[in-house]
FIPANU-13615 format. One line per 10 residues: number of its first residue (from 1); their letters; for each residue x, y, z of C-alpha. Coordinates in nm, 4 decimals. Layout:
BEGIN
NUM) a) X Y Z ~ ...
//
This chain:
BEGIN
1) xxxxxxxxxx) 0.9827 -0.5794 -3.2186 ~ 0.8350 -0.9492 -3.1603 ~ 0.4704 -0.9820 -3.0692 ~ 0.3782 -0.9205 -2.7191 ~ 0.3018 -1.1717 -2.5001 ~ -0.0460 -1.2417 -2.4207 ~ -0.1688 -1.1181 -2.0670 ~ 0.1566 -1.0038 -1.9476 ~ 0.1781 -1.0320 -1.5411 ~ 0.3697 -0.7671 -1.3334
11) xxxxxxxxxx) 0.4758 -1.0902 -1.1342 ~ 0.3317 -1.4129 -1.2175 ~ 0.2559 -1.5949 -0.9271 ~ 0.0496 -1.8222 -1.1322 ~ 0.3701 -1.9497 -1.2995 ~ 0.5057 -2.0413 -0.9784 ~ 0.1784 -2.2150 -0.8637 ~ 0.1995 -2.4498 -1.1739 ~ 0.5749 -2.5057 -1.0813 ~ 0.4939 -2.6065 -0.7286
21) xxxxxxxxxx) 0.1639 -2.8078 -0.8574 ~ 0.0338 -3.0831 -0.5942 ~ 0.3125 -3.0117 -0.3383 ~ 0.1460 -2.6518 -0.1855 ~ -0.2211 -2.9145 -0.2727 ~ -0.0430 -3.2165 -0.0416 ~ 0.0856 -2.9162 0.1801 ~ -0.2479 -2.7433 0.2480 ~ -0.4443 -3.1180 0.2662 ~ -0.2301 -3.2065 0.5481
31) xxxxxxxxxx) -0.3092 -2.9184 0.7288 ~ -0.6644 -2.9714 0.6893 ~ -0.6280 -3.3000 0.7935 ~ -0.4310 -3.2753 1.1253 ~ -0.6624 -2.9482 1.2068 ~ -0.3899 -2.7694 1.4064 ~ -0.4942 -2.4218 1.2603 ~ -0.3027 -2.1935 1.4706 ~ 0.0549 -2.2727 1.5502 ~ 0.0294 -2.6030 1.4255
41) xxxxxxxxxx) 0.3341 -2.8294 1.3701 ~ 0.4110 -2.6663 1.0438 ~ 0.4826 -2.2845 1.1853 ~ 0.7558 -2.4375 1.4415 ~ 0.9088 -2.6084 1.1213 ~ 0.9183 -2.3057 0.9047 ~ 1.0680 -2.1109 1.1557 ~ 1.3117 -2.3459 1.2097 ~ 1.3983 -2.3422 0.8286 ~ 1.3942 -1.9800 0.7900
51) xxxxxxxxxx) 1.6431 -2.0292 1.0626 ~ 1.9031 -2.2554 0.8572 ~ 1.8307 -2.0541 0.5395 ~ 1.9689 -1.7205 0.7046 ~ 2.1476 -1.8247 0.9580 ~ 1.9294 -1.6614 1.2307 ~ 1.9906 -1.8274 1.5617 ~ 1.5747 -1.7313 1.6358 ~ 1.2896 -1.6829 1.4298 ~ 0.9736 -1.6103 1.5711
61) xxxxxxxxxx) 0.6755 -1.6296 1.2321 ~ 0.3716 -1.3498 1.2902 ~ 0.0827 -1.2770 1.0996 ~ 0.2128 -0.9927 0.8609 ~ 0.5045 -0.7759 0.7709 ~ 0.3782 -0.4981 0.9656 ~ 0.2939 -0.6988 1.2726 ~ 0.6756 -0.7902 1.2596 ~ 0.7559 -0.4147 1.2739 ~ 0.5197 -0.2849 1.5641
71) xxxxxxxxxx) 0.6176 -0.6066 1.7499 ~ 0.9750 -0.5592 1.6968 ~ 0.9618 -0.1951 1.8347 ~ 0.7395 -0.3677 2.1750 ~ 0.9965 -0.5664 2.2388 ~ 1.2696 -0.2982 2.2122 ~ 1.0472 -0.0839 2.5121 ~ 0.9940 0.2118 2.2409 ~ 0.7762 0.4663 2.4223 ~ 0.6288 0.8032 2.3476
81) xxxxxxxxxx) 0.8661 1.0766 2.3356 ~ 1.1297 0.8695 2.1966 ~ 1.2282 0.9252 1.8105 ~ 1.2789 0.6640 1.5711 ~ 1.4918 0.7447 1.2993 ~ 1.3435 0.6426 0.9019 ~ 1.4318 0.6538 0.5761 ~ 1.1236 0.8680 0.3746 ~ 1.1366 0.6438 0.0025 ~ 1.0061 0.3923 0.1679
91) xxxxxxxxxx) 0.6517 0.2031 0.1966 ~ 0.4576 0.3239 0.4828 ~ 0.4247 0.0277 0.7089 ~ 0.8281 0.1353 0.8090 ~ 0.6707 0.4484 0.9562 ~ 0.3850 0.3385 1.0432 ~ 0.4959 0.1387 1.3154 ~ 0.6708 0.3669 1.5104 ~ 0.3634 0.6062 1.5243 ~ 0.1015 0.2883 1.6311
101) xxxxxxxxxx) 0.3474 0.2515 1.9097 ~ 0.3363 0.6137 1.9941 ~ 0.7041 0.6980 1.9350 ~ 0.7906 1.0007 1.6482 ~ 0.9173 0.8982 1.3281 ~ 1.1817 1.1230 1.2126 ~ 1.2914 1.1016 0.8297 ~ 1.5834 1.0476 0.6813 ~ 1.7142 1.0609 0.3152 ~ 1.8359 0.7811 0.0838
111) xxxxxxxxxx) 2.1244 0.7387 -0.1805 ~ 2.0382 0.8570 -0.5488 ~ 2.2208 0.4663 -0.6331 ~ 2.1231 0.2287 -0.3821 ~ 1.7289 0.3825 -0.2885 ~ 1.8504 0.3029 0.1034 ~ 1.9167 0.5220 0.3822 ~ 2.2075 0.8096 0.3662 ~ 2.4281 0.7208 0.6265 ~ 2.5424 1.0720 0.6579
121) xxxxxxxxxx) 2.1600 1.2310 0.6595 ~ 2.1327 0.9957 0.8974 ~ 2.3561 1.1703 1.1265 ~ 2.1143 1.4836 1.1064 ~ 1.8600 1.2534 1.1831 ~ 1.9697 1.2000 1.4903 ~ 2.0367 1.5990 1.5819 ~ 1.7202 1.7094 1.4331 ~ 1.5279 1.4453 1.6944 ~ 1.7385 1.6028 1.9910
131) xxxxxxxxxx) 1.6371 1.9812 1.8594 ~ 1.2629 1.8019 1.9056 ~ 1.2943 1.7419 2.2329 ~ 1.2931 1.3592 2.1405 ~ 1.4900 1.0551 2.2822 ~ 1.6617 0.9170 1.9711 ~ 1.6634 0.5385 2.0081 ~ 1.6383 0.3544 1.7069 ~ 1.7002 0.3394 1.3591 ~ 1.4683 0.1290 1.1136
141) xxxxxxxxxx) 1.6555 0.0772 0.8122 ~ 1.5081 -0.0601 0.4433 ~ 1.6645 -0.2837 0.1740 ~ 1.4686 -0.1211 -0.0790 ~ 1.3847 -0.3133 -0.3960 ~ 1.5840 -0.6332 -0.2559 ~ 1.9091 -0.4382 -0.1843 ~ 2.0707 -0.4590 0.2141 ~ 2.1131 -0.1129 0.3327 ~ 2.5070 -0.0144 0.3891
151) xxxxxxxxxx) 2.4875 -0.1711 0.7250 ~ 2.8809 -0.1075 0.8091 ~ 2.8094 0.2265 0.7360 ~ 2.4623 0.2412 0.9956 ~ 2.5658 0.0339 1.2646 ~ 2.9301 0.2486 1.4102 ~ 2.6970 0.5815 1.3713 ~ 2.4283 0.3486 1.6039 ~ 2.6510 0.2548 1.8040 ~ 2.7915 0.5802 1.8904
161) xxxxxxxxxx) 2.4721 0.7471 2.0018 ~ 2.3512 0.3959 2.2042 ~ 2.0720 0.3424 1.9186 ~ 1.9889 0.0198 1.8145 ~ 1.9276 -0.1135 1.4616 ~ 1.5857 -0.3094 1.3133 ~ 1.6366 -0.4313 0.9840 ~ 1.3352 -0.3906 0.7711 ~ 1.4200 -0.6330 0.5152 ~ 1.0294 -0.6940 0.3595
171) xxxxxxxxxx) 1.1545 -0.6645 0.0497 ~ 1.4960 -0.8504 0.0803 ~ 1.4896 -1.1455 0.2274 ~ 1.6878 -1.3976 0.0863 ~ 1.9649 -1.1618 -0.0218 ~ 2.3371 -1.1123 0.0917 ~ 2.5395 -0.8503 0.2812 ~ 2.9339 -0.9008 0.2991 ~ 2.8483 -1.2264 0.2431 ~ 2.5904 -1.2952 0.4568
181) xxxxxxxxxx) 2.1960 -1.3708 0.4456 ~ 1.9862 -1.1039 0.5517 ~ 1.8669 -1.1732 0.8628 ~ 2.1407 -1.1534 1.0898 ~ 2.1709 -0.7509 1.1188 ~ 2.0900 -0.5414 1.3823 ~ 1.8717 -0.6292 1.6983 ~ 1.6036 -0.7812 1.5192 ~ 1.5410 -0.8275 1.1283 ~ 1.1506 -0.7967 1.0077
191) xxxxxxxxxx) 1.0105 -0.9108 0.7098 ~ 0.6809 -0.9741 0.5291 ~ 0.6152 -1.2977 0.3100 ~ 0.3143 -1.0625 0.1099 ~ 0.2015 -1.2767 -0.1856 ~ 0.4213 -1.0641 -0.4510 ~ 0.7412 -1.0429 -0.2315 ~ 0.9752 -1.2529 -0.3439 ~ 0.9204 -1.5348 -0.0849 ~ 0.5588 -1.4970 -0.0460
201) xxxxxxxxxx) 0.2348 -1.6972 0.1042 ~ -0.1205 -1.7109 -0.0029 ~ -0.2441 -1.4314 0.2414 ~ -0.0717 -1.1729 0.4755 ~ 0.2413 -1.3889 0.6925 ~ 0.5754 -1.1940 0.8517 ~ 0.8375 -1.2859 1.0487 ~ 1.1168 -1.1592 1.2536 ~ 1.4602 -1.3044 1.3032 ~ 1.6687 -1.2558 1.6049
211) xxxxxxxxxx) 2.0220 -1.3891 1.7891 ~ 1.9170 -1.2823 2.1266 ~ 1.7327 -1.5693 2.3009 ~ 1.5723 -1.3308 2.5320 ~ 1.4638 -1.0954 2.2640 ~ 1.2826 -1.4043 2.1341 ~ 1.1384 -1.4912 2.4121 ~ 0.9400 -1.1387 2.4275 ~ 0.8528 -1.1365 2.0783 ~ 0.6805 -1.4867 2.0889
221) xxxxxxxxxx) 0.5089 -1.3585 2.3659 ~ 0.3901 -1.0564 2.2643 ~ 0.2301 -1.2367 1.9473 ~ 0.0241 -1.3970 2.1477 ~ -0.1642 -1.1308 2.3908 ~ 0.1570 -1.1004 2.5674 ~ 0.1146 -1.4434 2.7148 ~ 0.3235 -1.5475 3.0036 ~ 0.2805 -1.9341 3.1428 ~ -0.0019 -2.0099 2.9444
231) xxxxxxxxxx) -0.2646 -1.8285 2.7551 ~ -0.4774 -1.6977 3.0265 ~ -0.1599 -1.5344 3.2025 ~ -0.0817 -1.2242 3.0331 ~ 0.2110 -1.0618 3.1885 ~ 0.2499 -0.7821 2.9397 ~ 0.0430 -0.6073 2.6731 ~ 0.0673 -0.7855 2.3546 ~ -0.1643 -0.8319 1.9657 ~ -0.2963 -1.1377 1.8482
241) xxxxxxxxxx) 0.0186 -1.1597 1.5677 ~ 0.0033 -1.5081 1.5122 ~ 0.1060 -1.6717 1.1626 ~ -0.1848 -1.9468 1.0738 ~ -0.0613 -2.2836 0.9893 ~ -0.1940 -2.3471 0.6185 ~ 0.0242 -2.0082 0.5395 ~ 0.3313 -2.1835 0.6552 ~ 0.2872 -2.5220 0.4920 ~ 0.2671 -2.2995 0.1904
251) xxxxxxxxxx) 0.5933 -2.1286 0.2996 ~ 0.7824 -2.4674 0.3518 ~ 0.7089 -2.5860 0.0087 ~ 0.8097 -2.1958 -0.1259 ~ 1.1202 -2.1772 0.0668 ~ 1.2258 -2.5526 -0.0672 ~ 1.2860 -2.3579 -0.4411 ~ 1.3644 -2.0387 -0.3340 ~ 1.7110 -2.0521 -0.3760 ~ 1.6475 -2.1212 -0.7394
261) xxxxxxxxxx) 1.3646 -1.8641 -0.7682 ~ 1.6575 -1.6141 -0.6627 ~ 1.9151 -1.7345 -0.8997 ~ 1.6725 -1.6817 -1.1515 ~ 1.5622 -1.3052 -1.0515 ~ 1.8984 -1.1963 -1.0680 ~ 1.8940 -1.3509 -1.4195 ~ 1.5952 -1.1337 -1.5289 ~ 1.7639 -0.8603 -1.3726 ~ 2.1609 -0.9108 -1.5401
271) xxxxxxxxxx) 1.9602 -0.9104 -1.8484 ~ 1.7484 -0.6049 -1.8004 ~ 2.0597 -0.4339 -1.7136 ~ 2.2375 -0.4945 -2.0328 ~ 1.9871 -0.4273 -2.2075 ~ 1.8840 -0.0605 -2.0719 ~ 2.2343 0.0724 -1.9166 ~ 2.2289 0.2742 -2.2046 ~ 1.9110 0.3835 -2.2850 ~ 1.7661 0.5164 -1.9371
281) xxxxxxxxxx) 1.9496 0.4887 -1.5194 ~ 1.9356 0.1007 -1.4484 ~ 1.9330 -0.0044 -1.0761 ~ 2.3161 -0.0036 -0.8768 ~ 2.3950 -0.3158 -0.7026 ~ 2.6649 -0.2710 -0.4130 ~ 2.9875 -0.4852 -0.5344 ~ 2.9916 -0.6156 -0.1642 ~ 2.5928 -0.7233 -0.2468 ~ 2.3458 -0.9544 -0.4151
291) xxxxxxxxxx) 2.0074 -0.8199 -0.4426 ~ 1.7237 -1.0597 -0.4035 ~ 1.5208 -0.8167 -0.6856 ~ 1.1714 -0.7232 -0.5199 ~ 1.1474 -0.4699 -0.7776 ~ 1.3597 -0.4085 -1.0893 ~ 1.3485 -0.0226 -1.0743 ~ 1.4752 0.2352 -1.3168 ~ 1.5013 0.5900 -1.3449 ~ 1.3452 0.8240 -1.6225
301) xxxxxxxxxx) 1.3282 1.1845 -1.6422 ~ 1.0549 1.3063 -1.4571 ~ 0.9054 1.5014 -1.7597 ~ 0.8910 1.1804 -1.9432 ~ 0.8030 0.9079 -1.7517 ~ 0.4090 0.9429 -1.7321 ~ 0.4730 0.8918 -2.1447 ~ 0.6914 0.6209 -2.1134 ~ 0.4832 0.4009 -1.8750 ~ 0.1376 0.4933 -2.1247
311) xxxxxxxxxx) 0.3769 0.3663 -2.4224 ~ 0.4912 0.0710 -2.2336 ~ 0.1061 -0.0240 -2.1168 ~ -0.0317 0.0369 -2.5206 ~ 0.2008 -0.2355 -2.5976 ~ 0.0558 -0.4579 -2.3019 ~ 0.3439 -0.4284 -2.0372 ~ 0.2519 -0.3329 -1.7346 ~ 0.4722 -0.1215 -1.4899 ~ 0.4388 0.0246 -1.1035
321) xxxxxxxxxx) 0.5766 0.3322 -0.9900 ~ 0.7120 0.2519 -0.6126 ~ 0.6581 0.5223 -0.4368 ~ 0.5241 0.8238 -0.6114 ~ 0.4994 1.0024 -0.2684 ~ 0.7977 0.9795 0.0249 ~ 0.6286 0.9261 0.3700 ~ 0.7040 1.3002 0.4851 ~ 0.4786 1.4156 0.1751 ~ 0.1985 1.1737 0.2775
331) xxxxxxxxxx) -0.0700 1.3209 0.4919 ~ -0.0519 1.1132 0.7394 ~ 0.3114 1.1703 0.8027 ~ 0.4056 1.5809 0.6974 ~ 0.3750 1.6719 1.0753 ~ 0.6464 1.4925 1.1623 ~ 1.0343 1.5901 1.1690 ~ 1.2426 1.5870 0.8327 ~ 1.6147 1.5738 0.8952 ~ 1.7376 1.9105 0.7855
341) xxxxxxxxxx) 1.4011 2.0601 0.6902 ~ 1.4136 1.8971 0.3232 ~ 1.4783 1.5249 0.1609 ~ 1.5819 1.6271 -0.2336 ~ 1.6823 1.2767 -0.3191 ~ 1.3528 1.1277 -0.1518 ~ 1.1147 1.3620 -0.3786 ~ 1.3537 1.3553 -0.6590 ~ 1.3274 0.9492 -0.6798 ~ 0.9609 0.9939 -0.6436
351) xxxxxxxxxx) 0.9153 1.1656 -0.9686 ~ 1.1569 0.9371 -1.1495 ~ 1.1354 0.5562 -1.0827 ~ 0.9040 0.3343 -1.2707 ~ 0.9625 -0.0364 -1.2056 ~ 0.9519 -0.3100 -1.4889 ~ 0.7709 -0.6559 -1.4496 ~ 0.9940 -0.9080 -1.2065 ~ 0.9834 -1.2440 -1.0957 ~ 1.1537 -1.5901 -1.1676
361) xxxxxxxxxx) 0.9416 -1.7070 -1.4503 ~ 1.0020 -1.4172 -1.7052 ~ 1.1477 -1.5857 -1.9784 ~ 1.4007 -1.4410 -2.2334 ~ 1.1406 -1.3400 -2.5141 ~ 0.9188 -1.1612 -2.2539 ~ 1.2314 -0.9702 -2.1212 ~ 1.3653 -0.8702 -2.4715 ~ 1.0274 -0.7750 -2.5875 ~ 1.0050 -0.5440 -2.2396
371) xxxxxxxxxx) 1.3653 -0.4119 -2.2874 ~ 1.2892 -0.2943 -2.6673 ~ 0.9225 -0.0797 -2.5865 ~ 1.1622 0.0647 -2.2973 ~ 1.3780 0.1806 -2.5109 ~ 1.1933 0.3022 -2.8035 ~ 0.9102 0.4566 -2.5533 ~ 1.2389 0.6257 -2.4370 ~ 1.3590 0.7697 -2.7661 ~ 1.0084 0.9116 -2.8480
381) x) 1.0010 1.0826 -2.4973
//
């Protein structure tokens, strides 16, 4: 095995600062300069570029990925008593929302392959919130790891029980569906630009993405104390969700090599692949789908895995286990319904997945040195 690199990163964002050098420096220094802190020139222009990268006909930028979420659900009138169907394997922000607005999440399982929702659980979902005495009204569905969720599969089961669809895409945008950008599914599309996702800022920034003009309309003002002619006319309840300026300067210079940064991470992750399909459960990519790669996670026996990830950090690689506890196991969140009493692939996952160091600037060395501990920490398990 070659020597380990020094100081390995989980995901270098330092790399990509060096990359982008005096641009995100020229960026920030124009901000500074024009003084327009909060929704300054540079957040209408970002949002406006989001909008050609995705193909979004409205994007309205807010202060964090969770922000995006609870505004999302304001917009869409969600109310107490009504149920708001979730996948479990998830981060909690997804659930989160739903309770701050003080609807009931209601949990829902995920594919062993993909980490996303079960279409067909889903469908339980919606009975078990019924049995509740809940209004079923919405379905928040997650591209796990960078991967869209089987959308075709969501949207005709939505559809035929009047729910609508929010795309929780924090971890995906930037990838493709059918061939097309997430961004465009469902009523709205969330997502958080979180320093380590893979189009990140400096600080907490979010956005949502939209094609109803009227949907927009509400979001942008909601952000704003639910703002009306002006600032001082508040014609409905609202949060101060604004994205600052400097965070979006950053963005614009981000977004510019994205592209590339993506082409890249599914480099890393073609690689990783080849290099583990045999040795341990590597990641499934729908044919019809290009992951963006938040995460490159695999799968090791849950006896094992504590062993393999104290093997893997003795040789200096650092890994993340994403998420060792669904949201119905959380504390916060075992009060409220499970689809069908029980989510085996949900706790199953949680016992299994370790993820493996990600980003743009791993270079080949780095990823063969990774691939080898994996699989000899693998054979001594």
């Amino acid at each position: 095995m070659a020597a380990p690199p020094l100081k390995m990163p989980f995901i270098d964002l330092a790399a990509q600062r060096r990359r982008l050098g005096a641009r995100v420096d020229d960026a920030i220094a124009r901000v500074l300069a024009h003084a327009g802190f909060i929704l300054g020139p540079e957040v209408g222009e970002l949002e406006a570029a989001l909008a050609r990268f995705c193909g979004a006909r409205e994007v309205v930028s807010c202060a964090n990925g969770t922000d995006a979420l609870v505004l999302a659900l304001m917009a869409l009138g969600v109310k107490p008593g009504d149920a708001v169907l979730c996948p479990s394997f998830t981060f909690a922000a997804t659930a989160e929302c739903v309770a701050l607005v003080g609807a009931t999440p209601v949990f829902v399982d995920v594919l062993e392959d993909t980490f996303n929702m079960d279409p067909e659980h889903l469908r339980q979902a919606i009975d078990e919130a019924k049995r509740e005495g809940l209004r079923p009204v919405g379905v928040i569905s997650v591209d796990l790891f960078g991967q869209p969720a089987d959308y075709d599969a969501v949207a005709p089961l939505c559809e035929e029980n009047g729910l609508w669809v929010v795309s929780d895409a924090a971890q995906s945008f930037g990838a493709m569906y059918k061939g097309r950008r997430v961004g465009t599914f469902g009523a709205i599309t969330t997502t958080s630009f979180f320093p380590a996702k893979p189009l990140g800022c400096y600080g907490d920034g979010g956005a949502l993405f939209t094609d109803d003009a009227a949907l927009a309309a509400v979001l942008r003002s909601l952000r704003m104390h639910g703002q009306g002619e002006d600032r001082y006319d508040n014609v409905r309840i609202g949060l101060n969700g604004r994205l600052d300026t400097l965070q979006a300067a950053i963005l614009l210079e981000k977004l510019a090599i994205f592209e590339d940064e993506i082409a890249a991470r599914e480099q890393v992750a073609a690689r990783y692949s080849r290099g583990l399909c045999e040795a341990g459960v590597v990641p499934a990519v729908r044919a019809d789908c290009a992951s963006v790669w938040a995460q490159y996670t695999i799968r090791i026996d849950a006896k094992a895995r504590d062993a393999v990830a104290a093997r893997l950090r003795e040789k200096g690689i650092p890994t993340a286990i994403y998420y060792p506890k669904p949201l119905h196991r959380q504390t916060a969140y075992r009060d409220y319904p499970v689809a069908g009493g029980v989510l085996p692939v949900s706790d199953r996952l949680a016992a299994e997945v370790l993820s493996l160091p990600m980003h743009p600037y791993l270079d080949e060395q780095t990823q063969d040195y990774i691939i080898d501990a994996v699989r000899e920490a693998l054979k001594s398990s």
